[in-house]
TORMIVEX-834004 format. One record per residue (C-alpha): residue in one letter; x, y, z. Coordinates in steps of 0.1 Angstrom, whole numbers. Layout:
% TORMIVEX-834004
+---------+-------+-------+-------+
: residuo :     X :     Y :     Z :
+---------+-------+-------+-------+
:       A :     X :     Y :     Z :
...
+---------+-------+-------+-------+
END
This chain:
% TORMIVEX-834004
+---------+-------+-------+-------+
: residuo :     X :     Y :     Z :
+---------+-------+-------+-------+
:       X :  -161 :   293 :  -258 :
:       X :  -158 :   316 :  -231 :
:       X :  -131 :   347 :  -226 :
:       X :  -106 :   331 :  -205 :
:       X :  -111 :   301 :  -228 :
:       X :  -104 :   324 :  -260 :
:       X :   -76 :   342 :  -241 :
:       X :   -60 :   309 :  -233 :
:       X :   -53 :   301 :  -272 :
:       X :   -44 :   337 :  -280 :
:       X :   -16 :   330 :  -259 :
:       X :   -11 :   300 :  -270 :
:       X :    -6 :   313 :  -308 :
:       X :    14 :   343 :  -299 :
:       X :    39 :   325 :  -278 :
:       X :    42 :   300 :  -304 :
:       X :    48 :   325 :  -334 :
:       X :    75 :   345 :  -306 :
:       X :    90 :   311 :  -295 :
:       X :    99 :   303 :  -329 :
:       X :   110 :   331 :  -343 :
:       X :   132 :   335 :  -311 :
:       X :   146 :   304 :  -315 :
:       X :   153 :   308 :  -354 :
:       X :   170 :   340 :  -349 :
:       X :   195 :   322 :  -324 :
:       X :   202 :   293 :  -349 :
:       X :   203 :   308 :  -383 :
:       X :   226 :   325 :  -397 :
:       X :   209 :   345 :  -428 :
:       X :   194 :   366 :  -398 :
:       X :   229 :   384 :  -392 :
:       X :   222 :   391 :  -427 :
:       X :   189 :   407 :  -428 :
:       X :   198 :   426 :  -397 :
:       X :   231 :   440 :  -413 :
:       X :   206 :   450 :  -444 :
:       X :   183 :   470 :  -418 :
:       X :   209 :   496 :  -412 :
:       X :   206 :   491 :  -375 :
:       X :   231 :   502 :  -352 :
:       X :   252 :   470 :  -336 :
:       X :   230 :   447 :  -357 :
:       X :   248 :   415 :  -342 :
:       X :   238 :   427 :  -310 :
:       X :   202 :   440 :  -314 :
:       X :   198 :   403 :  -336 :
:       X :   206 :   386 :  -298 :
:       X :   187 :   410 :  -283 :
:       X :   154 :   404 :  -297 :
:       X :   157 :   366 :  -300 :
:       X :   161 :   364 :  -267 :
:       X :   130 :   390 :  -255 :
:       X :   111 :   369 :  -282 :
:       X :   118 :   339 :  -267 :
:       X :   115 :   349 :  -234 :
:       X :    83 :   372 :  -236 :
:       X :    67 :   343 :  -257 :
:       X :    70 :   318 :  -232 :
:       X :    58 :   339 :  -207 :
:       X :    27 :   345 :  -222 :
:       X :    23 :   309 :  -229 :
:       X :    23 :   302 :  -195 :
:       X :     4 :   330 :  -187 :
:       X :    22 :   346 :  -165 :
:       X :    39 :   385 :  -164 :
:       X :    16 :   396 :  -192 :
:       X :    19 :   430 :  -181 :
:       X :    57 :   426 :  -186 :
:       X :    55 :   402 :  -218 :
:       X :    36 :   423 :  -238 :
:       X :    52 :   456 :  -244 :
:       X :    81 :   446 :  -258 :
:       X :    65 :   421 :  -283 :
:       X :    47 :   447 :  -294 :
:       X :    78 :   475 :  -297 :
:       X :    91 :   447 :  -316 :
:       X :    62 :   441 :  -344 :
:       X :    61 :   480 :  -345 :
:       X :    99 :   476 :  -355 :
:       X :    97 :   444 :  -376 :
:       X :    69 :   470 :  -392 :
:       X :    91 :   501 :  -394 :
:       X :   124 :   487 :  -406 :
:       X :   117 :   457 :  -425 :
:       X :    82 :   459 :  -443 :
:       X :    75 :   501 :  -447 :
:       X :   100 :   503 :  -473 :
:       X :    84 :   472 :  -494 :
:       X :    52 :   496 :  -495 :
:       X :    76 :   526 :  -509 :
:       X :    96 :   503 :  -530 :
:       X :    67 :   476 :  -544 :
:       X :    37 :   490 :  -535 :
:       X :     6 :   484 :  -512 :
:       X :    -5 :   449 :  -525 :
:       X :    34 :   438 :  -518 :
:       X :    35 :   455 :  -484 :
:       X :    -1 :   440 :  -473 :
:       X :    18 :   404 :  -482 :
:       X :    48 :   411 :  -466 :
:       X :    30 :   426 :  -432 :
:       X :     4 :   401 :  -428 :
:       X :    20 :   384 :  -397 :
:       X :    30 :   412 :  -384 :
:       X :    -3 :   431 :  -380 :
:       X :   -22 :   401 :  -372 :
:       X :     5 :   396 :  -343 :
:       X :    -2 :   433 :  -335 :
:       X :   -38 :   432 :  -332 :
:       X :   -32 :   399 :  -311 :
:       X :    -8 :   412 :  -286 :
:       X :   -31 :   443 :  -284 :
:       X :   -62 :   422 :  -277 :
:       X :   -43 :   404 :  -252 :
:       X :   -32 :   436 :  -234 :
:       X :   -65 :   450 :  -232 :
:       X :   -78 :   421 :  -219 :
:       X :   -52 :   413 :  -196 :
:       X :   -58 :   447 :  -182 :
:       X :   -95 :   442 :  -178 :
:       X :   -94 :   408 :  -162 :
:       X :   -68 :   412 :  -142 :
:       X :   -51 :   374 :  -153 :
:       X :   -21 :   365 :  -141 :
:       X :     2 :   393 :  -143 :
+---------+-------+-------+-------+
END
């Protein structure tokens, strides 16, 4: 399989886990909830807020276009998701809990960060 072959399904896997999770925000309701529990300023709003960058960003980079755009805020995002939701399992249940709880998020890091570098590289379609 060659790069552009490999980065095809990278984007393919990203957007899908971003599309989702967009679309899940928008629909359910416990997510007001777990947003109130972050301690986040206008929680309603920020909840609306990253649906819709999630949804949007994610089908961007399924069709491969505006990666350049797309990217950054998917990953502020996972560095949140990080910060706010799964840090405080690792000072509340431990490492083993926090690995668990984190194991999307990091592998969606080290995606979108693969898929930054080599949209930078190859100059896709940005």
């Amino acid at each position: 399989m060659n790069r552009m072959e490999t980065t095809k399904w990278i984007c393919y896997a990203i957007g899908y886990v971003f599309v989702t999770a967009g679309i899940m925000k928008l629909v359910n309701a416990d997510f007001k909830g777990v947003f109130f529990g972050l301690g986040l300023p206008f929680p309603e709003q920020t909840l609306f807020l990253v649906a819709i960058v999630e949804l949007a960003c994610g089908m961007l980079i399924i069709g491969r276009m505006y990666m350049k755009i797309a990217v950054p805020p998917l990953l502020l995002i996972m560095l949140g998701a990080l910060y706010f939701s799964k840090l405080p399992i690792l000072w509340t249940e431990g490492l083993l809990s926090f690995a668990m709880g984190a194991r999307l998020d990091i592998v969606m890091i080290i995606l979108l960060l693969l898929l930054w570098q080599n949209v930078r590289r190859a100059k896709i379609i940005t």
